[in-house]
Biopython code that builds the backbone (N, CA, C, O; Angstrom):
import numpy as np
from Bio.PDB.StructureBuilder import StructureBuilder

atoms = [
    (1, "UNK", "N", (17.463, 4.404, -13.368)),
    (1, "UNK", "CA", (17.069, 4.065, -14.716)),
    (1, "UNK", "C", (15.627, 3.559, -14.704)),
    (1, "UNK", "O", (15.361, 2.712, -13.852)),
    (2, "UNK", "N", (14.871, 3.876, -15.352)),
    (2, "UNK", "CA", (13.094, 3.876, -15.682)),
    (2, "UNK", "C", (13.385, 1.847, -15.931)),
    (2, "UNK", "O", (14.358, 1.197, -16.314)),
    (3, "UNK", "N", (12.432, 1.587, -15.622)),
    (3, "UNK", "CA", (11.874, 0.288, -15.972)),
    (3, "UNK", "C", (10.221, 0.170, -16.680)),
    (3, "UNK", "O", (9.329, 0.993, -16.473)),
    (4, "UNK", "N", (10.102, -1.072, -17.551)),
    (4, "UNK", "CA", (9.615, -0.927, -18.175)),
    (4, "UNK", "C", (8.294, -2.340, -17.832)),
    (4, "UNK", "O", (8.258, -3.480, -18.297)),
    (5, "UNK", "N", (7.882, -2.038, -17.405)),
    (5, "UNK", "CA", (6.396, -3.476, -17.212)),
    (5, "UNK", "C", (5.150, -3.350, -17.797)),
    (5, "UNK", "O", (4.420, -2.393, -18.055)),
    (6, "UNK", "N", (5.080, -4.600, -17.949)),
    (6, "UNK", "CA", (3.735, -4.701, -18.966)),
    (6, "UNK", "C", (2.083, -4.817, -18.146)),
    (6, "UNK", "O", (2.262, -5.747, -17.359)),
    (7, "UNK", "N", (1.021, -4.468, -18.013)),
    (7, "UNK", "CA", (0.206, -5.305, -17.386)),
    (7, "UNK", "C", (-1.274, -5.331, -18.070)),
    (7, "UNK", "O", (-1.720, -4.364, -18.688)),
    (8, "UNK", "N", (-1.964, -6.526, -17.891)),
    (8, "UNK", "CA", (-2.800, -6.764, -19.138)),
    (8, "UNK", "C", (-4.127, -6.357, -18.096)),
    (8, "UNK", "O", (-4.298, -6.676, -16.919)),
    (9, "UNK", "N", (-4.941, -5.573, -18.958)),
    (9, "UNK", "CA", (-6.196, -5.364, -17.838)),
    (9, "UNK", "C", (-7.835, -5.245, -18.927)),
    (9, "UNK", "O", (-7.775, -4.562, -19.949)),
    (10, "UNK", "N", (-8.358, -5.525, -18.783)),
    (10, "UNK", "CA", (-9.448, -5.837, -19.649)),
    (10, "UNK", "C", (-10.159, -4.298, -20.226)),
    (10, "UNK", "O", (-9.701, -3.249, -19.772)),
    (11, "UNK", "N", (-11.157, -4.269, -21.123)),
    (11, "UNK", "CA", (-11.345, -3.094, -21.677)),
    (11, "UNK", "C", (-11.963, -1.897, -20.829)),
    (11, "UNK", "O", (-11.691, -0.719, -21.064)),
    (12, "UNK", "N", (-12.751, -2.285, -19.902)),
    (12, "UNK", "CA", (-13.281, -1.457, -18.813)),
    (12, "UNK", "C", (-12.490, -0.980, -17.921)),
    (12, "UNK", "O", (-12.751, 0.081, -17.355)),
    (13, "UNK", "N", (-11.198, -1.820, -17.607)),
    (13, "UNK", "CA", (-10.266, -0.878, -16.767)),
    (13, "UNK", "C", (-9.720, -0.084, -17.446)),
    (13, "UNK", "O", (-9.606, 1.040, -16.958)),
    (14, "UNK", "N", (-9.297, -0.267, -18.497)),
    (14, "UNK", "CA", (-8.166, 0.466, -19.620)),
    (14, "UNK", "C", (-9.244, 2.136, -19.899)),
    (14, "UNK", "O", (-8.850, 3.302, -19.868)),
    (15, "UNK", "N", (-10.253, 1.741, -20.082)),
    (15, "UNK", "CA", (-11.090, 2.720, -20.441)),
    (15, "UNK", "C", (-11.421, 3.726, -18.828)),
    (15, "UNK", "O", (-11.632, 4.906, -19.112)),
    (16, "UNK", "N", (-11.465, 3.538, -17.831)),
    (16, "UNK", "CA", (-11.150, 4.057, -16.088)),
    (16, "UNK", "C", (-10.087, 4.643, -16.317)),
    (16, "UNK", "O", (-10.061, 5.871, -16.409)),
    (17, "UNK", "N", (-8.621, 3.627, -16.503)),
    (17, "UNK", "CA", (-7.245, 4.066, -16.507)),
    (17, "UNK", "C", (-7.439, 5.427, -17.532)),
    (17, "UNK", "O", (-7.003, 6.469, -17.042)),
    (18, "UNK", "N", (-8.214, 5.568, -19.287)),
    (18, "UNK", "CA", (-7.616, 6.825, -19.565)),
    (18, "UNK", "C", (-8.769, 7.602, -19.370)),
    (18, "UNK", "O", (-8.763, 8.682, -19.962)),
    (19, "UNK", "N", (-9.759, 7.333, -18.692)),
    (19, "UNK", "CA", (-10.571, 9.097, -18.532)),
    (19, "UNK", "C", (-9.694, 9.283, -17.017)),
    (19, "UNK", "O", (-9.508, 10.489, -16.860)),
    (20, "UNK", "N", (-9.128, 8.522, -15.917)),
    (20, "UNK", "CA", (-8.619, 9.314, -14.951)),
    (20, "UNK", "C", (-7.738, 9.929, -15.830)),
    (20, "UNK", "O", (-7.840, 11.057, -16.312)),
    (21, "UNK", "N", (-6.816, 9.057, -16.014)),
    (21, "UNK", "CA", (-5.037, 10.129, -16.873)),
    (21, "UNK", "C", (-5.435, 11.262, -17.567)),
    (21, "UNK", "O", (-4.724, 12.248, -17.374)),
    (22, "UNK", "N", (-6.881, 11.468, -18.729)),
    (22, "UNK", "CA", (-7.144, 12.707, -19.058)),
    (22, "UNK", "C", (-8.026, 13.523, -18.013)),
    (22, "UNK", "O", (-8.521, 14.565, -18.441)),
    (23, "UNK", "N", (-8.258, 13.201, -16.809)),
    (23, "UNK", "CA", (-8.328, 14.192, -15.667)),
    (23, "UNK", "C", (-7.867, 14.915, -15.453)),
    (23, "UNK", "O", (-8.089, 16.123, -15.378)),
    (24, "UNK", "N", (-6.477, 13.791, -15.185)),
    (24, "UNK", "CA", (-5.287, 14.958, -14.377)),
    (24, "UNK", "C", (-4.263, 15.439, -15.368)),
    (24, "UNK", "O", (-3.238, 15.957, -14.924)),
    (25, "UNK", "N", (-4.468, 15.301, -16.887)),
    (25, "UNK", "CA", (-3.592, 15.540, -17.749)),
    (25, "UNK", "C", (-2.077, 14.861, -17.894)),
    (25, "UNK", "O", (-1.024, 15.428, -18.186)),
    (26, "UNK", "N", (-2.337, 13.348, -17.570)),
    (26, "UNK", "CA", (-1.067, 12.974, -17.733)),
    (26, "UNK", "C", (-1.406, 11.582, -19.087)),
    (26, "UNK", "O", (-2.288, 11.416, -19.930)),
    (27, "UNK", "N", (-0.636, 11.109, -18.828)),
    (27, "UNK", "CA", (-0.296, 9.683, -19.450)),
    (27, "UNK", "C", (-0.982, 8.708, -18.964)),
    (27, "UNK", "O", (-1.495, 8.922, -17.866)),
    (28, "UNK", "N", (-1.180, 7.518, -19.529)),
    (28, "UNK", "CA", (-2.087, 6.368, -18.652)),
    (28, "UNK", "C", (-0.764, 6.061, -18.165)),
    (28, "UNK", "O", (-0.687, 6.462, -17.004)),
    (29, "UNK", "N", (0.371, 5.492, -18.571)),
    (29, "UNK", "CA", (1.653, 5.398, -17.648)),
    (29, "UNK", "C", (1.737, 6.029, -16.727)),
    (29, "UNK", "O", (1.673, 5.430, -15.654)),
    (30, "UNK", "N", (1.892, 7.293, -16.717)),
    (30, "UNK", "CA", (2.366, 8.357, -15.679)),
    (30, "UNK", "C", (1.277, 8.387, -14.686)),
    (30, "UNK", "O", (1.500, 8.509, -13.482)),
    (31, "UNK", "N", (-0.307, 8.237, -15.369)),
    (31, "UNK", "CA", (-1.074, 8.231, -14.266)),
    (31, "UNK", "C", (-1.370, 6.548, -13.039)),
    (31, "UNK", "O", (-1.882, 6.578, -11.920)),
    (32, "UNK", "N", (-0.925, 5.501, -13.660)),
    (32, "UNK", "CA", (-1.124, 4.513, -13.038)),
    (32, "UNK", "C", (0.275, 4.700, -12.151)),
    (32, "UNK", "O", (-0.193, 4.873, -11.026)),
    (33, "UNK", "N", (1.384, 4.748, -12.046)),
    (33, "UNK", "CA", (2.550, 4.733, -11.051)),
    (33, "UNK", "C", (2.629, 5.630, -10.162)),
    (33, "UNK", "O", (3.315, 5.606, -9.140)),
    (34, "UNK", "N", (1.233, 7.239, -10.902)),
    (34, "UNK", "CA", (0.971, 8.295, -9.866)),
    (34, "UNK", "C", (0.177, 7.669, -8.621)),
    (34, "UNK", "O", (0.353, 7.865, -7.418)),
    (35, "UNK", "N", (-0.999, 6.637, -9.460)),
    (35, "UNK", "CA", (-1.958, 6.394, -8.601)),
    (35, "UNK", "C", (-1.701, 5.342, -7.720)),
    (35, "UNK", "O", (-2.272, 5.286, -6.631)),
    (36, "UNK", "N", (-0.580, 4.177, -8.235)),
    (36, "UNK", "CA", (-0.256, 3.335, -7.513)),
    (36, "UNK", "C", (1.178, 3.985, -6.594)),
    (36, "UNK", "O", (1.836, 3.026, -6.189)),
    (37, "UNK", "N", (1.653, 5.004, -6.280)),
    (37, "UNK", "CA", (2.329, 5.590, -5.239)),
    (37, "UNK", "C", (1.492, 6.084, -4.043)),
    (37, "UNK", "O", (1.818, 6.086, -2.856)),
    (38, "UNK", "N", (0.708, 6.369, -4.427)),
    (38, "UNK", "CA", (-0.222, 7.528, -4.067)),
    (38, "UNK", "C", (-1.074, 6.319, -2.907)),
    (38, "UNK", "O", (-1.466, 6.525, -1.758)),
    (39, "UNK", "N", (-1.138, 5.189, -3.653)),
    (39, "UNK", "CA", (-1.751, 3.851, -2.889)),
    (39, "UNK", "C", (-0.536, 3.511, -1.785)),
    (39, "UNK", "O", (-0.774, 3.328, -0.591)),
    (40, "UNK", "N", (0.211, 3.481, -2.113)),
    (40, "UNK", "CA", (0.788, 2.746, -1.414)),
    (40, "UNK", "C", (1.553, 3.958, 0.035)),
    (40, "UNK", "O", (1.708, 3.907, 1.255)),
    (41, "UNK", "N", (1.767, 4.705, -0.836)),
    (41, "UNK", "CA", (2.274, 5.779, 0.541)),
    (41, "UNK", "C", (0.925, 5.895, 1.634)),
    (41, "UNK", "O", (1.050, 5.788, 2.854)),
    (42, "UNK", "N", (-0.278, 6.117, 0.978)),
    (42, "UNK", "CA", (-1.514, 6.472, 1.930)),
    (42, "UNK", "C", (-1.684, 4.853, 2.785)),
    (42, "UNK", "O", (-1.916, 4.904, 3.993)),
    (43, "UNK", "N", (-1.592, 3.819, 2.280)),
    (43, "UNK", "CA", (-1.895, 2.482, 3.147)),
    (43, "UNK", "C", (-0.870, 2.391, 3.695)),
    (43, "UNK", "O", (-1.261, 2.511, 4.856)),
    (44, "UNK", "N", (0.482, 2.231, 3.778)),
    (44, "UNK", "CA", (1.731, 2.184, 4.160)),
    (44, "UNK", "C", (1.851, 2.597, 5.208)),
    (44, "UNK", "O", (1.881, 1.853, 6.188)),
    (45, "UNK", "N", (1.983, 4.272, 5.309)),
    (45, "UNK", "CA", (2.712, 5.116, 6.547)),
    (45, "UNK", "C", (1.551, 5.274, 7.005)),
    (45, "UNK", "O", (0.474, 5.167, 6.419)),
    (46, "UNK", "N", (1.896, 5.674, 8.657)),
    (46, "UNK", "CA", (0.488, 6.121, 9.349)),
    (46, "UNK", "C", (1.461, 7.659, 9.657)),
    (46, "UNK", "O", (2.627, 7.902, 9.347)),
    (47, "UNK", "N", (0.255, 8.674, 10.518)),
    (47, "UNK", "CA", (0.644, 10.183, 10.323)),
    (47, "UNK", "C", (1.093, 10.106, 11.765)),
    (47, "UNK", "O", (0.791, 9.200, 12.542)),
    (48, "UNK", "N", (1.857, 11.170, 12.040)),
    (48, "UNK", "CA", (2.917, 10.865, 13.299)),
    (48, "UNK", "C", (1.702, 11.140, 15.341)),
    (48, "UNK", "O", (1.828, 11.056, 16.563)),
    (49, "UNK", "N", (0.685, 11.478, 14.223)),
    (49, "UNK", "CA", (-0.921, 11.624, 15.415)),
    (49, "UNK", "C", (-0.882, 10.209, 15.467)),
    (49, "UNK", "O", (-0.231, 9.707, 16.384)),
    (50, "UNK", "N", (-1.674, 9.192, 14.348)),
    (50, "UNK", "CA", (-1.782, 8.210, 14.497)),
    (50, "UNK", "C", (-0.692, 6.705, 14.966)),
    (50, "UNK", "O", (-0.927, 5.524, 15.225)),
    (51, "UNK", "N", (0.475, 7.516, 14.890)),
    (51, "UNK", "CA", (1.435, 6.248, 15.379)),
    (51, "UNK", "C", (1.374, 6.690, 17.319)),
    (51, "UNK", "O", (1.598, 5.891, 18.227)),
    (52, "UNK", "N", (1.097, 7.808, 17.433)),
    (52, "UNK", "CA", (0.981, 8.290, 19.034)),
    (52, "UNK", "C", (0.015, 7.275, 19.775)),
    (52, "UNK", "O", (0.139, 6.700, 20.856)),
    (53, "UNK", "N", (-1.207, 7.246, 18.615)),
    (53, "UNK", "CA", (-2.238, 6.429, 19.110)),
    (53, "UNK", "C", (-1.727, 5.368, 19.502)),
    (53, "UNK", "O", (-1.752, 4.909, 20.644)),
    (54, "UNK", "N", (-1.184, 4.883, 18.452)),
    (54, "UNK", "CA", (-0.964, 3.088, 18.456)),
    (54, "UNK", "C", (-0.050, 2.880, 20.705)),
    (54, "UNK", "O", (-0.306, 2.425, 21.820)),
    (55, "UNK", "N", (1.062, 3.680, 19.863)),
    (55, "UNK", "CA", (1.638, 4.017, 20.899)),
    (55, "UNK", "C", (1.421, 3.752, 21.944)),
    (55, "UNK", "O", (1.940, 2.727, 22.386)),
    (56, "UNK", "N", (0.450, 4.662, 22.910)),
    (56, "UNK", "CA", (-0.506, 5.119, 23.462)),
    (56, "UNK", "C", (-1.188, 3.693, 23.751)),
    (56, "UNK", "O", (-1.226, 3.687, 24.981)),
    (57, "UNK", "N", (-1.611, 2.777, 23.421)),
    (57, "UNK", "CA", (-2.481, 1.946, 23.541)),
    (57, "UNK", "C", (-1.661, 0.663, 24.174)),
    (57, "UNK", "O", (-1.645, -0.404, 23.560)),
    (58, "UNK", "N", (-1.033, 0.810, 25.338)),
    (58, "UNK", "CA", (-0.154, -0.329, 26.377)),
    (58, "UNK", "C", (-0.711, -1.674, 26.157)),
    (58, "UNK", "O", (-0.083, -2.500, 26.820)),
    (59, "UNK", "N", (-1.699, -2.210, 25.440)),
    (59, "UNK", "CA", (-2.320, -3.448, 25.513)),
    (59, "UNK", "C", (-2.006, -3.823, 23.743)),
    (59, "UNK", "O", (-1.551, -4.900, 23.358)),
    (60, "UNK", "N", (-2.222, -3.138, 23.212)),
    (60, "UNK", "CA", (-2.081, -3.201, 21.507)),
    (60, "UNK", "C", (-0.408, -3.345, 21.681)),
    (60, "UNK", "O", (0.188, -4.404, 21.486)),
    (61, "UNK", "N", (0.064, -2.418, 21.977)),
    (61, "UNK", "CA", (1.718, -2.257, 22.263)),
    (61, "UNK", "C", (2.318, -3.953, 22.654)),
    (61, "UNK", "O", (3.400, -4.496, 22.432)),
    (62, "UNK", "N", (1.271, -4.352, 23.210)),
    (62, "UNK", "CA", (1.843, -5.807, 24.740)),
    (62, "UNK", "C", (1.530, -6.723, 23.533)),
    (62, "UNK", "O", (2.500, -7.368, 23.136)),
    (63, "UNK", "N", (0.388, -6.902, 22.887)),
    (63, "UNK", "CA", (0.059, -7.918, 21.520)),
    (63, "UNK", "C", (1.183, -8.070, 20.714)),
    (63, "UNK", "O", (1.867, -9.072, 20.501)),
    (64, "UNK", "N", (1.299, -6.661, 20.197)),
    (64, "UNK", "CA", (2.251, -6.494, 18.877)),
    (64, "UNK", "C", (3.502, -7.148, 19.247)),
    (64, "UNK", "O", (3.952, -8.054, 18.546)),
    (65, "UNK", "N", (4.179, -6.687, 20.459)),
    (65, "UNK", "CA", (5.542, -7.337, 20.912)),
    (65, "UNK", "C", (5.395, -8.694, 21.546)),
    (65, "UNK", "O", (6.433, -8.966, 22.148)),
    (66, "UNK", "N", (4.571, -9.564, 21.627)),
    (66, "UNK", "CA", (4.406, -10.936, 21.708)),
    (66, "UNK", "C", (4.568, -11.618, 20.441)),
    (66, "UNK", "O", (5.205, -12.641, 20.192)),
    (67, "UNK", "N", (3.409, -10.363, 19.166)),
    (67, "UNK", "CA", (3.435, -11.189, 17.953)),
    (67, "UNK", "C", (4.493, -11.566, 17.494)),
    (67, "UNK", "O", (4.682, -12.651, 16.945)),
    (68, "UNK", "N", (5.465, -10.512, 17.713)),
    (68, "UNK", "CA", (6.993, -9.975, 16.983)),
    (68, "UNK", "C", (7.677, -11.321, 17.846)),
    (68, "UNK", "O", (8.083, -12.192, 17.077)),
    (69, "UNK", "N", (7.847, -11.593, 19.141)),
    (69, "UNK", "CA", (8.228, -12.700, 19.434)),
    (69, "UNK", "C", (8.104, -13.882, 18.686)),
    (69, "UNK", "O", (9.014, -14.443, 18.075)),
    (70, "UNK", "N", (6.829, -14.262, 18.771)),
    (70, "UNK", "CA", (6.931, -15.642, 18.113)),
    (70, "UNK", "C", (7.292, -15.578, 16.936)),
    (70, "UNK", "O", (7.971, -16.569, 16.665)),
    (71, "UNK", "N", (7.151, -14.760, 15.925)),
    (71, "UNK", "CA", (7.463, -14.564, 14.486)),
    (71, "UNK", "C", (9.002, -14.738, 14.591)),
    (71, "UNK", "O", (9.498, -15.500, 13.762)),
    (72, "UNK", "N", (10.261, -13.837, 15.950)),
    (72, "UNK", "CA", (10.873, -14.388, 15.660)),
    (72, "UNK", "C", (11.605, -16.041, 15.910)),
    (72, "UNK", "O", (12.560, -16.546, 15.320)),
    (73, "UNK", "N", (10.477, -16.776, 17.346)),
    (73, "UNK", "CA", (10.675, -18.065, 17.706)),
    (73, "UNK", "C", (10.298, -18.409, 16.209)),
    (73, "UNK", "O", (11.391, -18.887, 15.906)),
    (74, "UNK", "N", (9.546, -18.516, 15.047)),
    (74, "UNK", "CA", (9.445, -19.095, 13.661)),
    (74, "UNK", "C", (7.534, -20.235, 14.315)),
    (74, "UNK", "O", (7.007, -21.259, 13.880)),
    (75, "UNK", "N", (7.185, -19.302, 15.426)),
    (75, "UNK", "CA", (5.821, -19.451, 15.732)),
    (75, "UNK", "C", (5.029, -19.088, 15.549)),
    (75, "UNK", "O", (4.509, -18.429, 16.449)),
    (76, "UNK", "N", (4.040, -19.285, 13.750)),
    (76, "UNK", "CA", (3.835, -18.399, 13.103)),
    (76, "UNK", "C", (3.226, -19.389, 11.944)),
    (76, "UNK", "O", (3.822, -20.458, 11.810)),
    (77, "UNK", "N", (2.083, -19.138, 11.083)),
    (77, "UNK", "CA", (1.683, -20.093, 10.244)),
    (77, "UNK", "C", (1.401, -19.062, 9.099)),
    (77, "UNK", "O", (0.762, -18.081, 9.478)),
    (78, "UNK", "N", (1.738, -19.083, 7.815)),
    (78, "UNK", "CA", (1.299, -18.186, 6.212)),
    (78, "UNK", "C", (-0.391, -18.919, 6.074)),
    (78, "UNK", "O", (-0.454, -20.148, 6.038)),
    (79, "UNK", "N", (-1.500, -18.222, 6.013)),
    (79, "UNK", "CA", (-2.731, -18.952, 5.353)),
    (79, "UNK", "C", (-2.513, -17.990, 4.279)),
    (79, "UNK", "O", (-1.997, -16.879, 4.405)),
    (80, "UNK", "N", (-3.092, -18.685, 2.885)),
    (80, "UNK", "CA", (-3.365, -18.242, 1.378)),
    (80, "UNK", "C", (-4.782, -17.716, 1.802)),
    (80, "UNK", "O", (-5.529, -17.210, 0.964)),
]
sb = StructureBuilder()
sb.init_structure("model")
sb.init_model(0)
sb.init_chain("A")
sb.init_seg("    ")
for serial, (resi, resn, name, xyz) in enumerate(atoms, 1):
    if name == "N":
        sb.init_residue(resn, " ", resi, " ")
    sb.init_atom(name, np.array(xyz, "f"), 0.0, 1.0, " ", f" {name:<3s}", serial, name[0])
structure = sb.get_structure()
């Protein structure tokens, strides 16, 4: 079922938001949930080359699984 959110953005974005949407011929709706998928899949996943890398990298690998340790000892601080 579609959900429905509001978000308030000043006149210069709103005016960005509809010359992209009449770019690509959609909706300013349809084009902001296009563009914010589109964000989030591209920052999100890495491509199955680039997870080889990570992979691949025995010292990055040795960090990451220390970090993952202490995070789960609760050794670990949030900065704002």
């Amino acid at each position: 079922m579609s959900k429905t959110i509001t978000i308030r953005v000043n006149d210069n974005i709103y005016e960005l938001f509809k010359k992209a949407a009449s770019g690509d011929r959609r909706s300013i709706s349809n084009y902001i949930e296009y563009a914010t998928l589109s964000h989030i899949t591209n920052e999100t996943y890495v491509s199955d080359e680039e997870m080889e890398e990570i992979l691949s990298d025995s010292e990055l690998v040795k960090t990451l699984d220390k970090g993952l340790e202490n995070i789960k000892k609760g050794k670990y601080k949030i900065v704002d």
